[in-house]
N, C-alpha and C positions, 0 to 999 in steps of 0.2 A: 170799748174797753171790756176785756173777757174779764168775767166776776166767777169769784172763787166759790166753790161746792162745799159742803160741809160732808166731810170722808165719811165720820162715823160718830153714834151718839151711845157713849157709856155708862149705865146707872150700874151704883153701888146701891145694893137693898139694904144694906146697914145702916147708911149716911143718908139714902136717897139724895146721893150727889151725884150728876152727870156731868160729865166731859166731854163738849163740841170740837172733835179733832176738827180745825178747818185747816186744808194744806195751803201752804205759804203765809200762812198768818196767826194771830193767838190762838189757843185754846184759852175756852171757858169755861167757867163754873160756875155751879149753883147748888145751895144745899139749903135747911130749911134754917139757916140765922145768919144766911150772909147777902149780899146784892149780888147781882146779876152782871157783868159790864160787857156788851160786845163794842170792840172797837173799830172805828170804819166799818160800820154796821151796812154800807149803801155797797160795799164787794160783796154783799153774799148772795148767791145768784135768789131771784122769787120764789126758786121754790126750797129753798132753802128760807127763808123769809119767811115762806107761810107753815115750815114745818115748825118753827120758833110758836106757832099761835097755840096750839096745844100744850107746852111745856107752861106759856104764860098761864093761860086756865086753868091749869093745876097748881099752878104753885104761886096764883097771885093775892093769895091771901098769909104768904109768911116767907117771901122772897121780894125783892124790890126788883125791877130790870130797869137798868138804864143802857138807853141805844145811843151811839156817838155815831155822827154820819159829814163825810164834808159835804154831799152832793144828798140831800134829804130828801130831791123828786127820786132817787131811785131808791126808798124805801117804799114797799107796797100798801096802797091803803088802809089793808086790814092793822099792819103795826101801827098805823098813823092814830085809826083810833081809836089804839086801846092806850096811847100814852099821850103824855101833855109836853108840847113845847117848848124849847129855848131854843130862841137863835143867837147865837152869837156872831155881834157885825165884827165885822175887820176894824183895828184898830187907824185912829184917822192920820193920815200921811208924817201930817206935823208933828203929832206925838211919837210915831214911829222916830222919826229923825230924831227929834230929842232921845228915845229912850239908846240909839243907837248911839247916841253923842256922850251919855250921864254914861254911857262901857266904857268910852275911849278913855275918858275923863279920867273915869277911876281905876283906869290902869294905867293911865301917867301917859296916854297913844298922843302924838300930836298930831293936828289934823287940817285940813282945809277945809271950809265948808264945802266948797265949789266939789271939789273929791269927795266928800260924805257923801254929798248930791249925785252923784252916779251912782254908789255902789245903791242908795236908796230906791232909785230909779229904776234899776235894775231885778229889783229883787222883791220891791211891794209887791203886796202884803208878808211876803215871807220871811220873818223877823228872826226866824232861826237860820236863813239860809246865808241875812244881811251880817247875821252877827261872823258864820263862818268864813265870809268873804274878805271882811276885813280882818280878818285876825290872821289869812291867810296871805293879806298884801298889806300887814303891816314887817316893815322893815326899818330894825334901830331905833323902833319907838316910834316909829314915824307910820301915818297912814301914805303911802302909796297911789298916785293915779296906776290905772291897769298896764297900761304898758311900760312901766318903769318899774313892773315887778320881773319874777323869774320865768312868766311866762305860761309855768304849770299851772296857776289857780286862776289865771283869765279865762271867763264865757264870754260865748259869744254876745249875750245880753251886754255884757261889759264895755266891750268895744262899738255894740251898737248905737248904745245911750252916746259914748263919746261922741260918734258920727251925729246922733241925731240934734245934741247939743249945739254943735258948730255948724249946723245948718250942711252938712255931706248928705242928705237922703240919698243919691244915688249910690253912694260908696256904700253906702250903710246898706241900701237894695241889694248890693251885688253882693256884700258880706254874707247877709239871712239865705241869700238863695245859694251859697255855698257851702255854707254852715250848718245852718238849722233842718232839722228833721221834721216829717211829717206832722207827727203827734207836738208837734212844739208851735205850731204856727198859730192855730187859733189866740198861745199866751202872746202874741204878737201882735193880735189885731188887740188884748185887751191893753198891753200897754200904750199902745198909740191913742187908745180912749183915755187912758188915766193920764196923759200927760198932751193933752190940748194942745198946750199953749205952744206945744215944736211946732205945730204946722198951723196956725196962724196966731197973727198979734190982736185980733180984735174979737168980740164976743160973734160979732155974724162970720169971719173966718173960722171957728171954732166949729160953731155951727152947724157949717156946711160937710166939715172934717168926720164931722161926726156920723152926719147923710155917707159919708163916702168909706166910713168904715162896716158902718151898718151894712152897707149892698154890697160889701166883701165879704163880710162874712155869711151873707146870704148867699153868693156864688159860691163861697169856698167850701160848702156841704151839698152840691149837685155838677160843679167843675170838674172837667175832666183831668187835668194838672195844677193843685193846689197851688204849685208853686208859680207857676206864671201868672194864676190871680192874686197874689200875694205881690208878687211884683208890681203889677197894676195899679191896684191901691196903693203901693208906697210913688208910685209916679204920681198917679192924682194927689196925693197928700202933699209932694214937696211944690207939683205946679199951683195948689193950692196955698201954702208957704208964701209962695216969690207973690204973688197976684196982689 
């Protein structure tokens, strides 16, 4: 993933506020009674990152910095220890459902759980992406399975979950390898890990699922065609299913 440069660094000598043009993304500020915020702090390329360690030294006795990152190993050691941690985990499955259920609720959507259970599927962790889903295949008050919408707000995630629900893994094989884009597939192996239980019913089925997504996605970073080892593992996964 190409990480964004920071263009240009502007101080005002009156305010001693400076302005981090970064292109395609926020500018920020700092002056001496406000905090600091870069957000998605883990695009800014290293050395961009370690030109930030100077501006901290100066100014970390009457500025606060707080770094926000989704992916925190691509922040550089040196930020690492000049600031103190929070992780924040993903919120856990079942709560997510409810919190996505207490929406419908209280906007009068009526629902099936079976159809909350895709678009959920679909879209964990991403609780902003679950809420735009259904609000986009709700129809007359009613939540919608995907194919009984108008068609425009279906992903391919959508239709995959259905396939992978009704035990289709081939279908579903031949959907991703027609559909999905490169940069998409690794979300692919991790959903097949957050939802087990499609490709087997018992904890050593599970198991083994697990072994066979692991060594895909081992192959899938030295493979000459991502996509025919994507394929692969969804073969192993459904001959693991039936067994």
């Amino acid at each position: 993933m190409q990480k964004v440069k920071i263009k240009s660094i502007k101080k005002s000598d009156s305010r001693h506020v400076y302005d981090l043009n970064v292109e395609d993304n926020h500018n920020f500020f700092i002056n001496d009674t406000t905090e600091f915020l870069t957000h998605n702090c883990d695009y800014l390329s290293p050395n961009a990152q370690a030109a930030l360690r100077g501006v901290i030294e100066e100014y970390h006795s009457t500025a606060r910095f707080i770094f926000t990152a989704n992916f925190p190993q691509r922040i550089i050691p040196a930020l690492h220890s000049r600031c103190q941690t929070f992780h924040i985990t993903k919120i856990d499955q079942t709560e997510y459902t409810a919190r996505v259920a207490e929406i419908l609720i209280n906007e009068e959507v009526q629902f099936d759980l079976d159809v909350l259970d895709t678009y959920v599927k679909a879209t964990y962790p991403d609780l902003r992406k679950c809420i735009n889903m259904v609000q986009q295949n709700t129809v007359d008050k009613r939540l919608v399975p995907p194919h009984e919408s108008d068609g425009s707000s279906s992903e391919w995630e959508l239709e995959m979950v259905e396939l992978f629900k009704k035990g289709k893994i081939q279908q579903a094989r031949k959907l991703l390898c027609g559909k999905i884009k490169a940069e998409e597939m690794e979300s692919v192996y991790r959903f097949c890990y957050e939802n087990l239980e499609l490709f087997g019913s018992t904890p050593q089925a599970q198991d083994q699922a697990v072994l066979i997504i692991k060594k895909g996605l081992v192959d899938h970073t030295v493979c000459g065609d991502p996509e025919i080892n994507l394929a692969a593992v969804l073969i192993q996964l459904a001959r693991n299913a039936e067994a």
